[in-house]
C-alpha positions as MATLAB code, in Angstrom:
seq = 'XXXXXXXXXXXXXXXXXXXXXXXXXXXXXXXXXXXXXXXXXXXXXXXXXXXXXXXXXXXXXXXXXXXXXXXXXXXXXXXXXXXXXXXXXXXXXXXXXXXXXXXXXXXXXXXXXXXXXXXXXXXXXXXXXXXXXXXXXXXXXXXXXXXXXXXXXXXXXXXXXXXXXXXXXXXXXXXXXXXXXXXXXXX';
ca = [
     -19.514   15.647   24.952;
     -19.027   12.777   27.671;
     -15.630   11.280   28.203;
     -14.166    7.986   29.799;
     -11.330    7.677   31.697;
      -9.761    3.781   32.400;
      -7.035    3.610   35.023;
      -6.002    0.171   35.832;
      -3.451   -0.240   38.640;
      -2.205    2.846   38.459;
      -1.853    3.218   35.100;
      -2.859    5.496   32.642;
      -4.815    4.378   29.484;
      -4.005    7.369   27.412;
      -1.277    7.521   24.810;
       0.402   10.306   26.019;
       3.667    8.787   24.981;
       4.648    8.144   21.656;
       7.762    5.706   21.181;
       8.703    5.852   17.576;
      11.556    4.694   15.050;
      13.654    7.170   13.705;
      17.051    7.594   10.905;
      18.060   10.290   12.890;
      19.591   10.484   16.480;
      17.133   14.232   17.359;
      13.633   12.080   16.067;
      13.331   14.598   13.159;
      13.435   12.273   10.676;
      11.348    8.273   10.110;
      12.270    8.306    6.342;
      15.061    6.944    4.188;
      16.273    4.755    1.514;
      18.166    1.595    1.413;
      19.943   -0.409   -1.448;
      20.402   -4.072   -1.175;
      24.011   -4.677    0.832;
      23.813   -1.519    2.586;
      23.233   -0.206    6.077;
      21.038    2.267    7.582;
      20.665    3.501   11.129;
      18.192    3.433   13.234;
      16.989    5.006   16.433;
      14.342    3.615   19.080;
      13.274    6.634   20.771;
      10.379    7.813   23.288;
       8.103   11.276   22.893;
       7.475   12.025   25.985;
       4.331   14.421   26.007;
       0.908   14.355   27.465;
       0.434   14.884   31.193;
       3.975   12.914   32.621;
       5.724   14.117   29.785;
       7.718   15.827   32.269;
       8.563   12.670   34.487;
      11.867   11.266   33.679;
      11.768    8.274   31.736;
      12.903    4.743   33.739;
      11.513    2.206   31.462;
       9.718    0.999   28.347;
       8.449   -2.060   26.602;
       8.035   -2.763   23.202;
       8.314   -4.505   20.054;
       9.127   -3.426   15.992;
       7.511   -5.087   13.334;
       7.504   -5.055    9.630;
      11.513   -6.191    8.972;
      11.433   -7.372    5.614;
      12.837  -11.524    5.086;
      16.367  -11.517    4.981;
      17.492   -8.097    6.617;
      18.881   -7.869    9.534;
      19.078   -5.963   12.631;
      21.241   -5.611   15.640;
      20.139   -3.286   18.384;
      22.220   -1.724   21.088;
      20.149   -0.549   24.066;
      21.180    3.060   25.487;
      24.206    2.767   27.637;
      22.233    4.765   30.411;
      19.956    1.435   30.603;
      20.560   -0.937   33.881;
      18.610   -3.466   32.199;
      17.841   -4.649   28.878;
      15.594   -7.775   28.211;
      15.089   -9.645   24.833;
      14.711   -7.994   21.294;
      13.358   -5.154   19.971;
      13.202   -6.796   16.448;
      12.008  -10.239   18.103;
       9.508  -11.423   20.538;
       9.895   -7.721   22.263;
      11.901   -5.990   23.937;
      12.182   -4.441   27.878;
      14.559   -1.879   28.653;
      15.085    0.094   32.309;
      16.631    3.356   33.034;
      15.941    2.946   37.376;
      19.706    4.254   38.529;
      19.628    6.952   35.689;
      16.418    8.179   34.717;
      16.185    9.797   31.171;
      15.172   13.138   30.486;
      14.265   15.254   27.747;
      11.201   15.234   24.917;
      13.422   12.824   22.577;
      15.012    9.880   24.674;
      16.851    7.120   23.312;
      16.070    3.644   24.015;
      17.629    1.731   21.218;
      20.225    2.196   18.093;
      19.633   -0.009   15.494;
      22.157   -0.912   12.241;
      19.701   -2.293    9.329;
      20.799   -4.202    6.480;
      19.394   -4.485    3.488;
      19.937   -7.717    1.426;
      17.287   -7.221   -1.094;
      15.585   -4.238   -2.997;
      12.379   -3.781   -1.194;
       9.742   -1.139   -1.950;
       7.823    0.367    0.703;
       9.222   -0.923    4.056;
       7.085    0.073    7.083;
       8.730   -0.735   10.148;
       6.186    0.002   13.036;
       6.235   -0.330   16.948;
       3.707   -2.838   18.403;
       3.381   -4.438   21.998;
       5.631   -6.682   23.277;
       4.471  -10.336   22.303;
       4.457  -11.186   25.547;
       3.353   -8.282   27.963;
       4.616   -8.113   30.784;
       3.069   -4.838   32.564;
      -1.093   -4.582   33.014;
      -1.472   -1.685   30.605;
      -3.100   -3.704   27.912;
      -1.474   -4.926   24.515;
       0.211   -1.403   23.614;
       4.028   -0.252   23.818;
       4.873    1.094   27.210;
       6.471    3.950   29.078;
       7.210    4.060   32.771;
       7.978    7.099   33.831;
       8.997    8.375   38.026;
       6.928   11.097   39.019;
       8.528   10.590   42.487;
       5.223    9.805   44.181;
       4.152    6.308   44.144;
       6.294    3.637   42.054;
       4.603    2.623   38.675;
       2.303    5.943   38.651;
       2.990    7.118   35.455;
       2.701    3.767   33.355;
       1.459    3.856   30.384;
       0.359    2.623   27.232;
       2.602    4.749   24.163;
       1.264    5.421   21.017;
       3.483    3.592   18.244;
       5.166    5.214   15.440;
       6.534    3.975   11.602;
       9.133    4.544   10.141;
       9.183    3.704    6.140;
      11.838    2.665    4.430;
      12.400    2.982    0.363;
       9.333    4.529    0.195;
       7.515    7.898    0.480;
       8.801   10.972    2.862;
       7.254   11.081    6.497;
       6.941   13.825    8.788;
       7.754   14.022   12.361;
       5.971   16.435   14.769;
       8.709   16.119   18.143;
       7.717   19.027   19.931;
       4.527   18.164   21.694;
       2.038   20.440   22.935;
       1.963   22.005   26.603;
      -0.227   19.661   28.315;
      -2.577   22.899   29.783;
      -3.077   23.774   26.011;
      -4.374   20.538   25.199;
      -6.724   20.662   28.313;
      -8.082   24.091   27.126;
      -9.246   22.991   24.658;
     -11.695   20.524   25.804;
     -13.134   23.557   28.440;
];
C-alpha cells in the first residue's frame, strides 16, 4: 500500500483536526429542532486529535455555511481569544488564542444564538474554508496549534463538521483515538 505525504511550509495536509458545530457546549450533540421565532444555540468548537492533538490550540480559520434566508446569527468568539477577525456566518471568520492557548479535546471557538424566522426542513449548517484564505494550507478550515518548537508547525487543514437542524438525529464521536493506535494500524 504506498502513501503520500504533502507538507507545505510547515504545514500539515492531514485532517487531523476536526472543527465542528455543535447544540451543546461538551460537542456531544450537532442535532436539534427549531420553530419559526425561536432561538437555538450554537457552539463553534475544535476536535483536536491526530498527531498535535495534544498541542494547545492558538488559532483557527473558518467559515459556516448552509444558514437558511432570513435567520439570523450572532456569534461571540471565546473570551480566551486575543483576536477575532470577520464572521463565522459571513465571508469567514479568524480567531487567535496566542496569550492563552486552549487546551483540551473539545475547545470553544465560537457561541452562536440562531433564529429561526421560518419553518425549514432539513437545515445543514456545515464548516467550509474561509472565503478568503489567509494561511497556505489550501482551501480547508484551519487549526494552528504551538507545539513549542518552531512557530506555525502544527498548521493545519481541519476536517469540517454539520450540524442539522429540523431534521434527522446525528452522532458525534468526541473522543478521538490515541494517535499510536491509529499508526498501528497501518504497520
Amino acid at each position: 500500500m504506498a502513501s503520500v505525504a504533502m507538507v507545505t511550509l510547515g504545514t500539515n495536509a492531514a485532517p487531523n483536526d476536526t472543527i465542528g458545530l455543535f447544540f451543546e457546549p461538551d460537542c456531544s450533540k450537532c442535532s436539534t429542532t427549531l420553530a419559526p421565532g425561536a432561538e437555538t444555540t450554537l457552539y463553534i468548537n475544535a476536535i483536536r486529535g491526530g498527531p498535535f492533538g495534544n498541542y494547545p490550540l492558538i488559532g483557527a480559520e473558518l467559515r459556516v455555511i448552509g444558514l437558511p434566508a432570513g435567520w439570523s446569527a450572532a456569534c461571540t468568539p471565546n473570551p480566551a481569544s486575543l483576536i477575532d477577525l470577520g464572521n463565522p456566518f459571513g465571508d469567514g471568520a479568524d480567531i487567535a488564542f496566542d496569550s492563552a492557548p486552549q487546551t483540551g479535546s473539545c475547545v470553544n471557538l465560537y457561541t452562536c444564538e440562531i433564529s429561526a424566522t421560518t419553518s425549514v426542513q432539513d437545515v445543514y449548517l456545515e464548516v467550509v474554508a474561509h472565503a478568503t484564505p489567509g494561511w497556505p494550507v489550501g482551501a480547508c478550515p484551519v487549526v494552528i496549534c504551538d507545539s513549542g518548537r518552531q512557530p506555525f508547525e502544527c498548521m493545519s487543514c481541519a476536517q469540517g463538521m454539520r450540524a442539522i437542524i429540523n431534521g434527522p438525529d446525528c452522532s458525534v464521536g468526541v473522543k478521538p483515538s490515541p494517535w499510536s493506535r491509529i499508526k498501528s494500524w497501518y504497520r
